[in-house]
N, C-alpha and C positions, 0 to 999 in steps of 0.2 A: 558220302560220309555216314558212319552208322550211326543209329541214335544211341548207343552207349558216348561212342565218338563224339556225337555234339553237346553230349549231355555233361560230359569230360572239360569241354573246349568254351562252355558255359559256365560250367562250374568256375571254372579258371579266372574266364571272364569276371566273375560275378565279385570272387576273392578280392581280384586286382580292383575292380572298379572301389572295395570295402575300404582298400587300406588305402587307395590313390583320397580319397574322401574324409579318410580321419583325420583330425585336428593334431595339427602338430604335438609332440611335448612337447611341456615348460620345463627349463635350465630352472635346476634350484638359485632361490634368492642369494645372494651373498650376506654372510652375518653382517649386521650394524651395530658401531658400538654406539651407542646414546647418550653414555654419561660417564664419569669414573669416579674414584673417589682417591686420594692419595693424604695420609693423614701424616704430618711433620709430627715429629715426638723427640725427646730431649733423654740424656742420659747420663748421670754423674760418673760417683767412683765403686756406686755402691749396688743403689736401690736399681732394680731393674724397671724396663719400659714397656711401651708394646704399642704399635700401630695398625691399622686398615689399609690393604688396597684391596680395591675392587672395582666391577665394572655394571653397568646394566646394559645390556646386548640382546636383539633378536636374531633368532638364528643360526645360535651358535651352541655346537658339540661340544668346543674347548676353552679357553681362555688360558693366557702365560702371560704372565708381569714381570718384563726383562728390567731391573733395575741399574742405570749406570750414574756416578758421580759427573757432574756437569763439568768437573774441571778435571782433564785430561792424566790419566797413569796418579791418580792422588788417589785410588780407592781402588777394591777389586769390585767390579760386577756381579751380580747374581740372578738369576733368573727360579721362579715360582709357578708351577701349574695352579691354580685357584680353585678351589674348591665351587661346584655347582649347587649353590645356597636356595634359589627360586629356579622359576622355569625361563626368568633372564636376567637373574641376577648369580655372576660370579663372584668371587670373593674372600678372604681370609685379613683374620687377625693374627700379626707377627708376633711371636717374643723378641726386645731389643736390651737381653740383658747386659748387666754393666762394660760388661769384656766384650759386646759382639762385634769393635773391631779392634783389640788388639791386635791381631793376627794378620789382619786384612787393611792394614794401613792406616791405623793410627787417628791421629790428630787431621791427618790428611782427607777421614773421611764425612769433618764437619762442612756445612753446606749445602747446597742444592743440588739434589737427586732428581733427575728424569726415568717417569718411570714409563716403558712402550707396553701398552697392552697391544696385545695380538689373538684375536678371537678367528676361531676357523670353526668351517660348517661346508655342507656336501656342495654348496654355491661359490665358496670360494671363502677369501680371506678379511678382518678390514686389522686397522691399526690405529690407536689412537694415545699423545701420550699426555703425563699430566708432570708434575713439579711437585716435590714436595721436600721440605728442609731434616736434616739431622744436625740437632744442637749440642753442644758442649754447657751441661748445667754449671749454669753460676750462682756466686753468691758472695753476700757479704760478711764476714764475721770481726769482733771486738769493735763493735759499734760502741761509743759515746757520746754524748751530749755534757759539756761542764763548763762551770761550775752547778753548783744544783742544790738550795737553789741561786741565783743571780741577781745581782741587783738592777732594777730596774734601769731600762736604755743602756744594759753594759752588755760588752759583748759573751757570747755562747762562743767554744771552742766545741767543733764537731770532727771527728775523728773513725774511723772504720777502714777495713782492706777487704778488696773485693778480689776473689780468688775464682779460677775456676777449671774444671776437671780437665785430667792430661788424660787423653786414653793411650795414651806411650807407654806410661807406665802405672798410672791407677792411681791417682794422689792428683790434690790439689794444690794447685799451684797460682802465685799471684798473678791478675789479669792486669797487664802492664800499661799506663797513661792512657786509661778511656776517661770519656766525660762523664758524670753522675751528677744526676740534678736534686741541691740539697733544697728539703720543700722543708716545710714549716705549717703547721695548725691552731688554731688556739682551741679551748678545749672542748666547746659547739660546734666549730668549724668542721670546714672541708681541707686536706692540702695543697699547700700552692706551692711553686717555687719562686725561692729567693734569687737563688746564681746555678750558676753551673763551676763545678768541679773537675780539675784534670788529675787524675791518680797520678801517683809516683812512678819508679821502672822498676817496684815492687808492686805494686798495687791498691798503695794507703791512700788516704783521703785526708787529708786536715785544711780544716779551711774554720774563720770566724765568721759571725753576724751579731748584730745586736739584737737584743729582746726585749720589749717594752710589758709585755701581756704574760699569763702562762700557758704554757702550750709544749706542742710535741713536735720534735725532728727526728727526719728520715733522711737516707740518702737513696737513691735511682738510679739503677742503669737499667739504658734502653734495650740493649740486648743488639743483636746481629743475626745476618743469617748464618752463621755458624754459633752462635753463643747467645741462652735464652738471658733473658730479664732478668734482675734482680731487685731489690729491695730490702731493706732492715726494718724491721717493726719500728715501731716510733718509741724516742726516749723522751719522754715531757720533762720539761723543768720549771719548778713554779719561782715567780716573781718576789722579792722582798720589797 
């Protein structure tokens, strides 16, 4: 064997023994999501809204926020790439103006949204989702309180209709036999409630109590997860 020949046959050796020796590579990590954010927001007939999803992730190149209506063919779906805000925070703030779902299914698409985050990176994929509500704004209007003022220990007639947004067609409409709880304050006080109230299959209110003090009445509704809270400022009536 010549010494170029062994010097060759060395050589070789020497490579092979180099790379038989090196340390494996590491498989990239897969992205982790760690947190999310999914912000419920509320929409009348008029005034526009606007919400937050977003995630905080290591790892990740991408982020897309698949949003679906939890309650089956009531809503279209839509899907969002997220804007890269930090070095692991994705995320964006939506416009939900008045009309954002005439189009897209109505009245159909008040309630609870699941939203899938899917974050991907050169390791692979992860998935995480979150809940978050779209509301039908309510509210109360031709609120009263009477007579006014009253004569002491006689009773108050309180009256109001609570209505609230169609996105079918863009107009408000009466919210038919909820309960509203009629509270009551006197004029240092805090309010409390007296009774609770079931609307008409319009959505009025009329119900009495007595009044002994002078003070201010409201009516309440608790809201749903399709349809926010409401309340009427308070109508004080003083005492004779």
């Amino acid at each position: 064997m010549s010494l170029v020949r062994a010097g060759a046959v060395l050589s070789t050796v020497a490579v092979s023994a180099l790379i038989l020796s090196a340390a494996p590579a590491h498989a990239a990590a897969a992205p982790v999501i760690d947190d999310t954010k999914a912000d419920s927001f509320a929409v009348g007939v008029s005034k526009p809204s606007s919400f937050v999803l977003a995630a905080h992730v290591s790892g990740a190149t991408s982020v897309s926020a698949r949003s679906d209506r939890t309650k089956a063919d009531a809503c279209d779906s839509w899907t969002a790439s997220l804007t890269k805000q930090e070095s692991t925070v994705f995320g964006d703030e939506f416009d939900a103006p008045a009309d954002m779902f005439a189009d897209h299914g109505g009245n159909g698409c008040a309630g609870a949204w699941r939203v899938t985050f899917t974050a991907k990176g050169s390791g692979g994929q992860d998935t995480a989702t979150a809940t978050y509500y779209a509301r039908r704004q309510a509210r109360f209007v031709r609120f009263n309180a009477s007579p006014e003022p009253v004569r002491k220990g006689a009773k108050v007639t309180v009256t109001g209709k609570l209505e609230r947004a169609n996105w079918d067609d863009g107009k408000y409409h009466g919210h038919a036999a909820h309960t509203a709880e009629l509270q009551f304050r006197t004029t240092n006080g805090s309010y409390r409630t007296v009774k609770t109230v079931v609307g008409s299959s319009t959505g009025n209110y009329r119900t009495t109590a007595p009044q002994s003090v002078k003070g201010c009445w409201r009516l309440v509704f608790r809201g749903s997860s399709s349809t926010t809270t409401a309340k009427t400022a308070g109508d004080c009536v003083a005492v004779r």
